[in-house]
C-alpha positions in Angstrom: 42.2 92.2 145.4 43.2 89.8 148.1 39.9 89.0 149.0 39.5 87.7 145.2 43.0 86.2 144.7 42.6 84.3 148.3 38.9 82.9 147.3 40.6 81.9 143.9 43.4 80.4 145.7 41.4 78.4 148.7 38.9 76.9 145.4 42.1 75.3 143.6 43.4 73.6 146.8 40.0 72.6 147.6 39.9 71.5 143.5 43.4 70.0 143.8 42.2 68.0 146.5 38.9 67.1 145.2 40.4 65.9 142.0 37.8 65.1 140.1 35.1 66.7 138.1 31.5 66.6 140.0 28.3 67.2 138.0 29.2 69.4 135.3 29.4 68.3 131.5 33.1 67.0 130.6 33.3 69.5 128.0 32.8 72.6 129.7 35.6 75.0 130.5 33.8 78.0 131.9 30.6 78.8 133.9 28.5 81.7 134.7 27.5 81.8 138.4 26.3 83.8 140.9 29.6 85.7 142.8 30.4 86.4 139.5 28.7 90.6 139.3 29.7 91.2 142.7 32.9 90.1 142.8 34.0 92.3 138.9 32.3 95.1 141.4 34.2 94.4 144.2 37.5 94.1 142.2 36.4 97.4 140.0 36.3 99.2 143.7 39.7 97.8 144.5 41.2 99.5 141.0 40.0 102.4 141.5 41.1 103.2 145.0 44.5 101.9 143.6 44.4 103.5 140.6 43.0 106.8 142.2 43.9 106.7 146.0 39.9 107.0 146.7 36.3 105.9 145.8 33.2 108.0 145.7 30.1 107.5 144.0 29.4 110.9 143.5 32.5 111.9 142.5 32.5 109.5 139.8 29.0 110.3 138.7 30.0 113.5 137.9 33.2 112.8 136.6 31.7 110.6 133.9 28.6 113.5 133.4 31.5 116.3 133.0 33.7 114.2 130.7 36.2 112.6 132.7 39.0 111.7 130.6 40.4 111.9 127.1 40.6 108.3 125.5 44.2 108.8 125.0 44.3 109.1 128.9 42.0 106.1 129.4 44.4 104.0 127.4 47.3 105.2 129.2 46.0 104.3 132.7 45.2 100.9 131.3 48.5 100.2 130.0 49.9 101.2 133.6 47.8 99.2 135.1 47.8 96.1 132.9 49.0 94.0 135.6 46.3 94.7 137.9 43.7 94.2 135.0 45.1 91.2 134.4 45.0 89.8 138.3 40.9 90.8 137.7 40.9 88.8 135.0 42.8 85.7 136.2 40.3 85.9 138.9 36.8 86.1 137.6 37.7 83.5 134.7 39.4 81.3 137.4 36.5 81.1 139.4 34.2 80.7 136.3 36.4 77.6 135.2 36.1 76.0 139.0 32.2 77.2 138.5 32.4 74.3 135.5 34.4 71.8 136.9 31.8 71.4 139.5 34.8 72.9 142.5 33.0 76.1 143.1 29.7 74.3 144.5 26.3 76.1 144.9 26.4 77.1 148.6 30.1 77.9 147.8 29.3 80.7 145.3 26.6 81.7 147.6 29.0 82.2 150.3 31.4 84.2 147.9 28.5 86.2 146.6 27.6 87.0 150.2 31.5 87.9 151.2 32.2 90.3 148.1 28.7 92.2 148.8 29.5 92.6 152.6 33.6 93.3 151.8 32.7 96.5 149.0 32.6 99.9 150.2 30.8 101.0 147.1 28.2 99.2 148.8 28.3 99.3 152.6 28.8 102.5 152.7 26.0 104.1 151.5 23.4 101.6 152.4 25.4 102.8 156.0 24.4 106.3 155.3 20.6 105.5 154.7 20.1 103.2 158.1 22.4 105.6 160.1 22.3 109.3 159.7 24.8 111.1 160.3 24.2 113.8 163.1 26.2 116.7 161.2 24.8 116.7 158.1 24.1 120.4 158.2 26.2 121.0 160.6 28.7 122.8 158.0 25.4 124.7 156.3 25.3 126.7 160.0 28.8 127.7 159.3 28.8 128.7 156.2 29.3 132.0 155.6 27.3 133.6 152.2 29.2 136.4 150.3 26.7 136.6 147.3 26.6 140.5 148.8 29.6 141.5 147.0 28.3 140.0 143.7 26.2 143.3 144.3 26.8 146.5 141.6 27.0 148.5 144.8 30.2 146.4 145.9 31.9 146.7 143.0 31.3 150.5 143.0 32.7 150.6 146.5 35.9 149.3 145.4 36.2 151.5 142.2 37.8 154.1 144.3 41.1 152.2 144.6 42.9 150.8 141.7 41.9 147.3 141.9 45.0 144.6 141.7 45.2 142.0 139.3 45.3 138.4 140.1 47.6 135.6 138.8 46.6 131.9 139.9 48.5 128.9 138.9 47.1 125.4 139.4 50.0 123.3 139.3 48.6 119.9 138.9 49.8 117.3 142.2 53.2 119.4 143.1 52.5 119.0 146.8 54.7 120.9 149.6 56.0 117.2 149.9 58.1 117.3 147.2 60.4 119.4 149.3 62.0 117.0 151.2 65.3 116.8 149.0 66.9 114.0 150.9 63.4 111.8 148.8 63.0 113.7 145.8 65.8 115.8 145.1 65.8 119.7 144.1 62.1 119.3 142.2 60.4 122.2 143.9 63.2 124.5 144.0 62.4 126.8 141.3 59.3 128.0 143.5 61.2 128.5 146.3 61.9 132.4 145.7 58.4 133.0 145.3 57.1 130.5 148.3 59.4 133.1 150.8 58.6 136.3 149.4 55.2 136.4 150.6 52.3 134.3 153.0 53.6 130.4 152.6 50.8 128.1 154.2 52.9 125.0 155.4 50.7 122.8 156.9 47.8 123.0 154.2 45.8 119.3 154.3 43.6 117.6 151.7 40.4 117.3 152.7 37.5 115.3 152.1 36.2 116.4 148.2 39.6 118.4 147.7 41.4 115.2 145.7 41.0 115.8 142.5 41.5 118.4 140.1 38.3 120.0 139.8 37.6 120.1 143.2 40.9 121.1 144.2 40.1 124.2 142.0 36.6 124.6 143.7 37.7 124.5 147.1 40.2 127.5 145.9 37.9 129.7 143.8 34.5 128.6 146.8 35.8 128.6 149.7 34.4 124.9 150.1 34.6 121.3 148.8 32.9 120.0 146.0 29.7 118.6 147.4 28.1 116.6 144.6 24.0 115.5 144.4 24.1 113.4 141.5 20.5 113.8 139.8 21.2 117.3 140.5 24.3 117.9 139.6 23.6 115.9 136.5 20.8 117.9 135.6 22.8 121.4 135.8 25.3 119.7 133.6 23.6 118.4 131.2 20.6 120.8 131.1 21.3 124.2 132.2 25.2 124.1 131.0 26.0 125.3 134.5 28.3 124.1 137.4 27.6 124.8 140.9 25.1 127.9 140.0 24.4 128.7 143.7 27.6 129.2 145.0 29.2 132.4 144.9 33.3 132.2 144.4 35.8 134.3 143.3 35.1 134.9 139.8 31.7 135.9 140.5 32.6 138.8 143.1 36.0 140.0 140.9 33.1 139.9 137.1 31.2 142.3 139.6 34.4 144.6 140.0 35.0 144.6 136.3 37.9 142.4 136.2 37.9 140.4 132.8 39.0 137.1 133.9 40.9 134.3 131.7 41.1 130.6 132.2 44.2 128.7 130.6 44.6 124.8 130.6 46.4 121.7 128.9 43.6 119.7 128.9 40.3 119.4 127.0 37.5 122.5 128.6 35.4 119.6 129.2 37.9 117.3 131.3 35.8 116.8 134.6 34.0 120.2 133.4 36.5 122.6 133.9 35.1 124.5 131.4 31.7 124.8 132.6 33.0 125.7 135.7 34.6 129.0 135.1 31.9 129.8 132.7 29.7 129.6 134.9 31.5 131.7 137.7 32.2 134.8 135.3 34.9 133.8 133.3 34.2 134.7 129.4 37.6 133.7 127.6 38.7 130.3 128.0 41.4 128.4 126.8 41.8 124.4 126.2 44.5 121.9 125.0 43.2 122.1 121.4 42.7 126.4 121.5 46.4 126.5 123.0 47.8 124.8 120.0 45.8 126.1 117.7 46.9 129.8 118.6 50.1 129.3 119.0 51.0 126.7 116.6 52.1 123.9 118.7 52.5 120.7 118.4 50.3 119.7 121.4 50.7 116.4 123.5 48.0 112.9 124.2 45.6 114.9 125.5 45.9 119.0 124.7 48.6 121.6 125.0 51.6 120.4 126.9 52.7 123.0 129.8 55.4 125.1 127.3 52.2 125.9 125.3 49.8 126.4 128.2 52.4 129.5 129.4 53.6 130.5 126.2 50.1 131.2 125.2 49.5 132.7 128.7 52.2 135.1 128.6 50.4 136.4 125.4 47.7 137.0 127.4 49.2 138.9 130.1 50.4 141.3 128.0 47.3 141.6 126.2 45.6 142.1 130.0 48.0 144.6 131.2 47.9 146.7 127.8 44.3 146.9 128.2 44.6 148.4 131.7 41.3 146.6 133.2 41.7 144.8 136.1 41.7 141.2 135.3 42.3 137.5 136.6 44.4 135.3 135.2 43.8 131.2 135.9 45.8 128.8 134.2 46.2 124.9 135.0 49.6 122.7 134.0 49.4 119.7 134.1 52.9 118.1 134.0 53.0 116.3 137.2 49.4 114.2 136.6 49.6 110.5 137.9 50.6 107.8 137.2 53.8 108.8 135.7 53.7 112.5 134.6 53.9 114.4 131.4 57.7 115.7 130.7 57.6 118.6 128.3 60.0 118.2 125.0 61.4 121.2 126.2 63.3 120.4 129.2 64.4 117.0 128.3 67.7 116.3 129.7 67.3 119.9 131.2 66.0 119.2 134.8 69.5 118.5 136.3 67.8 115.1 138.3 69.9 112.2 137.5 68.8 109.8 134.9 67.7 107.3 136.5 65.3 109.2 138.6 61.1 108.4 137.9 59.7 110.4 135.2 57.1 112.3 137.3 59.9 113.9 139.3 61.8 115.2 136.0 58.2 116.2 134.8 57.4 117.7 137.9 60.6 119.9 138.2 59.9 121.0 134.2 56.8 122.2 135.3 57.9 124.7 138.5 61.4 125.3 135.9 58.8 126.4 133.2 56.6 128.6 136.1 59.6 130.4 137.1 60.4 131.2 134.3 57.3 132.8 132.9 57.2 135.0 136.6 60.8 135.9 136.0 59.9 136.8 132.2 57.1 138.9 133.1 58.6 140.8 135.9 61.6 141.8 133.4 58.5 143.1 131.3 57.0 144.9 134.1 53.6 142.9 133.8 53.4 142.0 137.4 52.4 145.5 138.5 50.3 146.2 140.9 49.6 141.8 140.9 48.4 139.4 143.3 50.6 136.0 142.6 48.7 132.6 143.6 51.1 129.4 143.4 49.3 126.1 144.9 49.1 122.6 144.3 45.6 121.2 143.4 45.7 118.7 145.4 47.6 115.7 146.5 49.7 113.5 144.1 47.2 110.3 143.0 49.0 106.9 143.2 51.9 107.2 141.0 55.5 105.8 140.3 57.0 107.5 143.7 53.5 107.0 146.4 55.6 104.8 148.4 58.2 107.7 148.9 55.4 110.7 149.5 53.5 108.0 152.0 56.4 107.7 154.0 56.0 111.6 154.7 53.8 113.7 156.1 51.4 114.9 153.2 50.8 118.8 152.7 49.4 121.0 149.7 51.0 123.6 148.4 49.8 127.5 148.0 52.2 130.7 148.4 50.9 134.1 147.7 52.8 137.2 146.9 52.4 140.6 145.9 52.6 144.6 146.9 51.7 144.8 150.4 51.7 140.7 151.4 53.6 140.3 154.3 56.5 137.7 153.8 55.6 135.0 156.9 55.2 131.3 157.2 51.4 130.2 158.0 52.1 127.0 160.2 48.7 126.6 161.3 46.7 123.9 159.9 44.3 124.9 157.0 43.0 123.4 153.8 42.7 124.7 150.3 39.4 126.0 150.8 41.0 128.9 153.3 42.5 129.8 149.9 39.8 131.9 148.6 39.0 134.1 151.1 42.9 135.0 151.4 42.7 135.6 147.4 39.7 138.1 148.0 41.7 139.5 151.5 45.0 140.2 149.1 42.9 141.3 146.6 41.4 144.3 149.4 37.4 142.8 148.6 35.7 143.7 152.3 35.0 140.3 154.4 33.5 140.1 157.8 36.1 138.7 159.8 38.0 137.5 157.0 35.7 134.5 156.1 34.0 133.7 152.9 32.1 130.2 152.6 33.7 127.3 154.7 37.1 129.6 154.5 39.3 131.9 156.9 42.0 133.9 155.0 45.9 132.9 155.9 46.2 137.5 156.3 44.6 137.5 159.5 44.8 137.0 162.6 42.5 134.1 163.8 42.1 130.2 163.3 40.6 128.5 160.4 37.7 125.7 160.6 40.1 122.8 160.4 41.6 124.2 163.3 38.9 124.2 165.3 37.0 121.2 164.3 40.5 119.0 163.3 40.7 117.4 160.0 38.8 114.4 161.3 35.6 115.5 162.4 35.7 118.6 159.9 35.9 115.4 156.9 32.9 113.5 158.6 31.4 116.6 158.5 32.0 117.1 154.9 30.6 113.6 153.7 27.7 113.8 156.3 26.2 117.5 154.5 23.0 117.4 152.6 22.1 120.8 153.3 24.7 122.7 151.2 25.0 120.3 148.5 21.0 121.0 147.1 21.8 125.0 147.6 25.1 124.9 145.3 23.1 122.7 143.1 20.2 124.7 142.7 20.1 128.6 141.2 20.1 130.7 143.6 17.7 133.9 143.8 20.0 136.4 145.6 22.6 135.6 143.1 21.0 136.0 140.3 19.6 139.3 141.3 23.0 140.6 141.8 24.2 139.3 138.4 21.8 141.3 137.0 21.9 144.3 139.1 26.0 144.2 138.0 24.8 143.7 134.2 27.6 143.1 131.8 30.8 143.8 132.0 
């Protein structure tokens, strides 16, 4: 945006001081020229980065193939963001109107054209990647480690013999471990607390590269890995075959080959960055969005679903369902309270939160949200439905740019995940990890067999040995990530040893 504003800027003192109109007509006010498409795309990559924190062509690709947003949610970010909408504007009609008054001269809008190609990322950076390769990209494919085995109907026979536990795993959308410095934010993660100390509490859990958003903070959890994305492939399972990620093997393919019946619960439209398609996909055969929430409970719903009273109120129901049935099953649900830029506060706990009044409305929706979590673990416990269950609390990933980024920047930034449950040890994990070592320590808890407690790009938090982003650090293991195109045309693409055991497992 500076760029823009300073070319903008340098044009009208050069106008000023030219002060009169060269060799365009009198009556002209405006002026197409030649800066004029790469400088809206260099301005579009500077919203998005601060509208979204990052920008990734792939990423985007497959957020607009998957459905990225509801309108109401479109319209929302542009009202937050009118200012900066408005700077865009001032700038690419103020250059336009120099363009006619004759200021903005040929080799001038040459030289712009040339600055705002060479100053976009969106740009350099993969005409970078095509001259330069990037030594480790499959670096990550040799240590990747393949569990399609327990997707096997042997594998899920094996573990018949003990009574399988149940799993509950609640995405709670941005509420980072950072929010638990008081002295910035006050008592907002509090209600977690008891749960974060009763069992494995990973404390120094980073974001990394494909992790940031919603959908792939829930693949890194259920995979093991982050969401590499091929666009005309990616596209093509989307749109095509109905089918996200096909060749990967996560959680809810190895616990549908154990029998479990496995639910997914959330706010927001099934097709919101294809969330949906995801878990259907991966063996989940009831799901739940904004619309089904209210419509089964009778709510009144918010902009763009089920607000996170209905998401757990209809999610309760289906615990008790679950646990009546006595089949092992999974339990996934998603609130969304604390979503950027400002959060969504649920009617139910306004003036309820205890935070002062003046405090930023993402903080009051973001303590609603944990308020309304503990409450729903408390109210199950008193109901004995968390028997013989595995409890996941994490963060998705880090909070986007919002109305408090300047108080989490000035912090050190971690994600959140606690698990509890019969037989997990109560102990801080202070190594460094990242939410992809969250699904092998799911399937660990859970007692599915892994060879040295890996599964994909994961190391489980139970044992006794160092994750990947130990070893590598989070630097080289993120120019790893962005290097791979080994992986990414495998997830992408069916794969034949996984299918076989889908249909050695048959139905469930």
């Amino acid at each position: 945006m500076a760029i823009g504003l300073g070319a903008l800027i340098a044009l009208l003192l050069l106008d000023r001081l030219q002060g009169t109109k060269t060799d365009q007509s009198r009556g002209r006010w405006f002026r197409p020229y030649l800066s004029l498409v790469p400088c809206l795309f260099f301005l579009v990559y500077v919203y998005l980065e601060s509208v979204f924190g990052f920008f990734d062509w792939g990423a985007m690709f497959m957020h607009l193939g998957a459905g990225v947003l509801t309108p109401s949610v479109v319209l929302e970010y542009a009202m937050d963001t009118g200012s900066t909408i408005l700077v865009i504007a001032v700038v690419l009609f103020g250059l336009g109107a120099l363009k006619a008054r004759g200021t903005l001269t040929r080799s001038l809008d040459v030289a712009l054209m040339a600055l705002f190609l060479a100053a976009n990322p969106m740009l350099t950076r993969p005409i970078a990647a095509a001259i330069h390769p990037n030594p480790l990209h499959d670096f990550l494919s040799k240590r990747f480690v393949d569990i399609t085995s327990l997707t096997r109907s042997e594998a899920g026979a094996a573990s018949a013999t003990v009574a399988p536990k149940n799993l509950i795993h609640i995405f709670i959308e941005s509420a980072e471990r950072t929010y638990m410095n008081e002295a910035e934010f006050g008592d907002v993660m509090d209600p977690l607390l008891e749960f974060d100390r009763r069992g494995v509490s990973a404390t120094d859990m980073v974001q990394l590269a494909y992790t940031n958003n919603s959908i792939s903070g829930m693949v890194a959890a259920n995979c093991g890995t982050p969401l590499l994305i091929s666009f005309f492939t990616t596209r093509q399972y989307l749109e095509e075959n109905s089918q996200f990620l096909p060749g990967l093997t996560c959680l809810g393919d190895v616990l549908k080959a154990r029998g479990y019946q496995q639910n997914f619960i959330t706010g927001w439209p099934l097709g919101f960055t294809g969330q949906g398609t995801f878990y259907s996909t991966h063996g989940y055969s009831s799901l739940f969005g904004g619309s089904e929430v209210v419509a089964a409970i009778a709510g009144r719903g918010n902009t763009f679903g089920a607000d996170d009273a209905e998401v757990l109120d209809m999610s309760f129901n289906i615990l008790r369902r679950a646990q009546r049935d006595g089949k092992p099953f999974s339990l996934t649900i998603a609130v969304s309270g604390g979503h950027a830029m400002d959060g969504y506060l649920t009617d139910k706990c306004v003036g309820k939160t205890g935070l002062p009044p003046r405090t930023p409305n993402i903080l009051h929706a973001v303590k609603c949200t944990n308020m309304l979590i503990a409450d729903f673990i408390h109210k199950a416990e008193a109901e004995g439905l968390m028997r013989n269950t595995v409890l996941a609390l994490q963060s998705d990933h880090l909070s986007a740019p919002s109305t408090v980024t300047d108080r989490l920047s000035k912090l050190e930034r971690r994600n959140f995940f606690s698990l509890s449950g019969d037989g997990i040890p109560s102990k801080a994990y202070t190594e460094l990890s990242g939410t992809i070592d969250i699904f092998p320590t799911i399937l660990d808890a859970l007692g599915v067999p892994l060879a040295n407690g890996q599964a994909a790009l994961g190391v489980s938090l139970l044992r006794d040995r160092p994750t990947l982003v130990q070893e590598l650090g989070q630097v080289q293991f993120d120019e790893a990530i962005r290097a791979e195109d080994v992986l990414v045309r495998s997830f992408w693409q069916q794969n034949p040893a996984r299918t076989a055991a889908v249909s050695e497992a048959g139905p469930h």
